[in-house]
C-alpha positions as CSV (number, residue, x, y, z in Angstrom):
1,X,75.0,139.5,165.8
2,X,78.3,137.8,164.5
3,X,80.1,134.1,164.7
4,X,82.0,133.1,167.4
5,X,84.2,130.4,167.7
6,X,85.5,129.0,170.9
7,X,87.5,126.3,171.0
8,X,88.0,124.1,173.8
9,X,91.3,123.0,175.4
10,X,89.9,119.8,176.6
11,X,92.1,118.6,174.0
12,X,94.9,120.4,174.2
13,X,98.5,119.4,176.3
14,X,97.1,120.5,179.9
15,X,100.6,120.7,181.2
16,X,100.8,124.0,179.5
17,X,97.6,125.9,179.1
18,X,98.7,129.3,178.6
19,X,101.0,128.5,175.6
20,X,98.1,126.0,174.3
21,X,95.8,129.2,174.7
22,X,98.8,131.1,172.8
23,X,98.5,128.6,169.6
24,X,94.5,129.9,168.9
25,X,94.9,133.9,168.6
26,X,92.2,133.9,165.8
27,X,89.7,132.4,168.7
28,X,87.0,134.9,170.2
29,X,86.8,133.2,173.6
30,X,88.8,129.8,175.1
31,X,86.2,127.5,176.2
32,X,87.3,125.9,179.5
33,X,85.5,122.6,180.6
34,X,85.0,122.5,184.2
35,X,84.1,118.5,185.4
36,X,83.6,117.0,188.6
37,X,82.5,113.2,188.1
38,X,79.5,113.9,189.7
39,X,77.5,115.7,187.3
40,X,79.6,113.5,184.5
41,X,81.3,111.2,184.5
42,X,84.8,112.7,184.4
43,X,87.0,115.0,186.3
44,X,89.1,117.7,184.6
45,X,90.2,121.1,185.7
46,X,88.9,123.4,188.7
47,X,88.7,127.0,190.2
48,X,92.0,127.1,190.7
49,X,93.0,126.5,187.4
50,X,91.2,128.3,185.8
51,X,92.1,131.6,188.5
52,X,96.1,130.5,187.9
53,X,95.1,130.7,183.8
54,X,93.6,133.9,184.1
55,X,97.0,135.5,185.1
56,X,98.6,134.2,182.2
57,X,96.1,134.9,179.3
58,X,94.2,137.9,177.8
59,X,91.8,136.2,176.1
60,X,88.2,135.8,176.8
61,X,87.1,132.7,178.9
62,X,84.4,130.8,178.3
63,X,84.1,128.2,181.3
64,X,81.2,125.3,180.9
65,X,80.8,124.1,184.2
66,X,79.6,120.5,183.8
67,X,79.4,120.3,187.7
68,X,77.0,119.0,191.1
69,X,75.8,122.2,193.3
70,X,76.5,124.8,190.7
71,X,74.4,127.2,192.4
72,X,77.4,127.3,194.9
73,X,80.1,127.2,192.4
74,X,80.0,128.9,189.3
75,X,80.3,132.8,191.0
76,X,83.1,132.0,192.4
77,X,84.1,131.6,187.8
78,X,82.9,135.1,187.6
79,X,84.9,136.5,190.4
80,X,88.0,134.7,189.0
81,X,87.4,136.7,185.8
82,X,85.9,134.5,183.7
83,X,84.0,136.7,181.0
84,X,81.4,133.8,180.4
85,X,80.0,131.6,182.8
86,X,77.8,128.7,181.9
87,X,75.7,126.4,184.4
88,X,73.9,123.0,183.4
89,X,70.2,123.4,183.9
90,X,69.8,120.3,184.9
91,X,72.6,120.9,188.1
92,X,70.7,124.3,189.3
93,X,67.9,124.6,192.0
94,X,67.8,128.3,191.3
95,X,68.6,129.1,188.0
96,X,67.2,133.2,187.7
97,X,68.7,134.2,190.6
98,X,72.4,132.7,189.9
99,X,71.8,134.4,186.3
100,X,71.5,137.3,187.7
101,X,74.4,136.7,190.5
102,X,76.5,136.1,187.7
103,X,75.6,139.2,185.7
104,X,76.1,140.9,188.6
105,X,79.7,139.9,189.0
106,X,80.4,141.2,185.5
107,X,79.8,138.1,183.7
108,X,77.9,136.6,180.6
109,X,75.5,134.0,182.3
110,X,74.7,131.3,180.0
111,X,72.4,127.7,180.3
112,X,73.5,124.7,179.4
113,X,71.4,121.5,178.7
114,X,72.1,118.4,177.6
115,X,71.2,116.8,174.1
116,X,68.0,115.4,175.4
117,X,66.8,118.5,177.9
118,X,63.9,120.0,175.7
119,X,64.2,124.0,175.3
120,X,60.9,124.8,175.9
121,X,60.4,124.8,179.6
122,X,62.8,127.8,180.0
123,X,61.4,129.6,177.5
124,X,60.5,132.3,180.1
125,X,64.1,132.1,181.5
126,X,65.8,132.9,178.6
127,X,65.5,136.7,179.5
128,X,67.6,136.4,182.2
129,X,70.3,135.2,180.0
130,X,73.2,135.9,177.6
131,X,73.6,132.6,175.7
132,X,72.3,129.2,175.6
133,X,74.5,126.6,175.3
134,X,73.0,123.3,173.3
135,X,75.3,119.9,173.9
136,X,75.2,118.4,170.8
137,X,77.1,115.6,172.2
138,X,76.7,113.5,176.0
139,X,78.5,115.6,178.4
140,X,81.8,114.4,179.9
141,X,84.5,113.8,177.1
142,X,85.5,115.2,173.9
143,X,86.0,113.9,171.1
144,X,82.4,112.4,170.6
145,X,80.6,112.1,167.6
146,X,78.4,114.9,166.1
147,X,74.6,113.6,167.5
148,X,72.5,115.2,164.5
149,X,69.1,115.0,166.4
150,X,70.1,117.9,168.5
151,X,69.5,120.1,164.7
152,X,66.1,120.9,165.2
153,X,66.5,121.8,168.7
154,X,68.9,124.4,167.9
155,X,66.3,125.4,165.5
156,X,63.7,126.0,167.7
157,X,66.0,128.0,170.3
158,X,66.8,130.2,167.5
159,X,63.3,130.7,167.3
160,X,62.7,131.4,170.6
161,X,66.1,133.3,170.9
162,X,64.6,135.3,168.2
163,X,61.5,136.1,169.4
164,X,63.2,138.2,172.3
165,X,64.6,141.1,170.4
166,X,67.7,141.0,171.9
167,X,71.5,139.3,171.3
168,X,71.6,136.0,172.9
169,X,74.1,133.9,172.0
170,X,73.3,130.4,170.6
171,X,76.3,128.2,171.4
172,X,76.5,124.6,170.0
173,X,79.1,122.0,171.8
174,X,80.2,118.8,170.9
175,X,81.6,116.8,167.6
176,X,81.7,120.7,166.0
177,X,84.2,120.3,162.9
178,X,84.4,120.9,159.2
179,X,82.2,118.3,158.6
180,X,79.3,120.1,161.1
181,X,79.4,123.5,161.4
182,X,77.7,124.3,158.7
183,X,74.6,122.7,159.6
184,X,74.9,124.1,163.0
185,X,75.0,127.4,161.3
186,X,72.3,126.8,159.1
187,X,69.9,125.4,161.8
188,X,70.7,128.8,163.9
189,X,73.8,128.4,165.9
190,X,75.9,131.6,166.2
191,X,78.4,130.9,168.5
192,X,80.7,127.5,168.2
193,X,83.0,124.7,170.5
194,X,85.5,122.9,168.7
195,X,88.1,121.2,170.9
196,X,89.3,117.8,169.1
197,X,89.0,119.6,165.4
198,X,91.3,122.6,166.5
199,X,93.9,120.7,168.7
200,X,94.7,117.7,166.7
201,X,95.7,120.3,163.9
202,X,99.6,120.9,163.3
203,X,98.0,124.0,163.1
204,X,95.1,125.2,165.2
205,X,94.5,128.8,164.8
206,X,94.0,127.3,160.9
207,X,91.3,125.4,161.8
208,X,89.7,128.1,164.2
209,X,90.4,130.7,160.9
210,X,88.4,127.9,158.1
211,X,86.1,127.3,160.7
212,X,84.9,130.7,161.6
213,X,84.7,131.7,157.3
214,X,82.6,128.3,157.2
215,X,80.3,129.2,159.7
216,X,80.3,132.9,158.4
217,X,78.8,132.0,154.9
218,X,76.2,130.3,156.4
219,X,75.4,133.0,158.6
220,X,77.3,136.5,157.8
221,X,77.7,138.9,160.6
């Protein structure tokens, strides 16, 4: 199934994206953290952000949409290109059928829930999907510390994920570092945000590089 990491430019300079982008060649996918201070409480980057970015990067994008009436929203990601789309479960009214919109535009779809939204009640969703995405932090900054009760959660998804016989990913995001990963790994966490750990670096693609062969002894490809 493989690792993934993905690190998030939350922390990065945002006056210059692309070349932050530029600095994490070793990343499988640039996780982009879409706010609106209504589903959180912050406000960071939108659609046309993200559309402008598109034009200047190659790499895969990963866009977490942390957002109110993301039913309305998030295909609008998938038209702009983005190659994975994620919408909070706790923000959609209609979660199968935008799954399925976004698949339809050529996109991963992928669910999002916060640290204290239980996995079981979408158990019969999870079909419809191509990654769950497990806050292991509070939604709406970076930078948090690493909240360990989320660690049997991820177990169970994995379990659940498992039972399918098919590749989801499992995505963890949220105090992801050195320090975390491997537990992530071990509890059954494939695919990885780190945005503070990469971009405080003098060197990030370093830290993307030690973090993937961290993860990857955990849990080889």
């Amino acid at each position: 199934m493989g690792t993934r990491i993905t690190p998030s430019i939350l922390n990065s300079d945002l006056s210059k994206l692309a070349d932050e982008v530029a600095r994490i060649p070793s990343a499988d996918l640039v996780h982009l953290d879409v706010m609106d201070n209504r589903f959180v409480p912050n406000l960071t980057l939108g659609l046309p952000v993200i559309e402008s970015l598109r034009r200047h990067i190659a790499m895969p994008m990963d866009v977490h949409l942390m957002i109110a009436e993301v039913d309305r929203w998030a295909p609008a990601y998938a038209d702009a290109g983005c190659e994975s789309v994620t919408f909070h479960i706790e923000a959609s009214n209609a979660p199968v059928r935008l799954a399925r919109e976004l698949r339809s535009l050529g996109a991963r779809a992928a669910m999002g829930l916060r640290p204290a939204t239980a996995i079981e009640p979408y158990a019969d969703l999870l079909p419809e999907l191509d990654m769950v995405l497990l806050m292991t932090v509070e939604p709406g900054f970076g930078g948090q510390a690493f909240l360990d009760i989320v660690l049997p959660k991820i177990a169970r998804t994995r379990a659940l994920l498992d039972k399918l016989g098919k590749e989801l990913w499992l995505q963890v995001d949220g105090g992801v570092s050195a320090q975390t990963i491997e537990r992530c790994a071990e509890a059954g966490a494939d695919t990885f945000v780190a945005g503070s750990a990469v971009y405080s670096a003098d060197d990030p693609d370093a830290v993307v590089r030690a973090l993937a062969e961290q993860a990857r002894a955990v849990r080889p490809n």
